[in-house]
RONUDREN-388516 format. One record per residue (C-alpha): z, x, y. Coordinates in steps of 0.05 Angstrom, whole numbers, plus 5000, padded with zeros to 4 digits. Example, Ala and Ser with C-alpha at 12.3 -4.5 7.8 and 13.67 -1.06 7.14 Angstrom:
! residues 2
515652464910
514352734979
END
This chain:
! residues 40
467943348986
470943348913
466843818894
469944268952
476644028932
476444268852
474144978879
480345088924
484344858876
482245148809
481045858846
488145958874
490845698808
485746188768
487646818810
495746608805
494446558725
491347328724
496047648774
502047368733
499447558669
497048298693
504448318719
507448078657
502848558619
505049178668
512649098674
514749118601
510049828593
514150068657
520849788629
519750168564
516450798599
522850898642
527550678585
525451208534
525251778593
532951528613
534351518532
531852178527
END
């Protein structure tokens, strides 16, 4: 039972800390990407 209980709640909290860090890592290459198109 606790064993159970550690795996469904270390996995969601493993896959929230990658998607938010992939998202983090992909929005500021967009931001700049679009910025220096718009600049220039």
């Amino acid at each position: 039972m606790s064993s159970m209980f550690i795996i469904t709640l270390v996995v969601p909290l493993a896959v929230a800390l990658f998607v938010t860090e992939w998202v983090l890592t992909s929005r500021p290459q967009r931001l700049t990407g679009d910025g220096r198109r718009a600049d220039r």
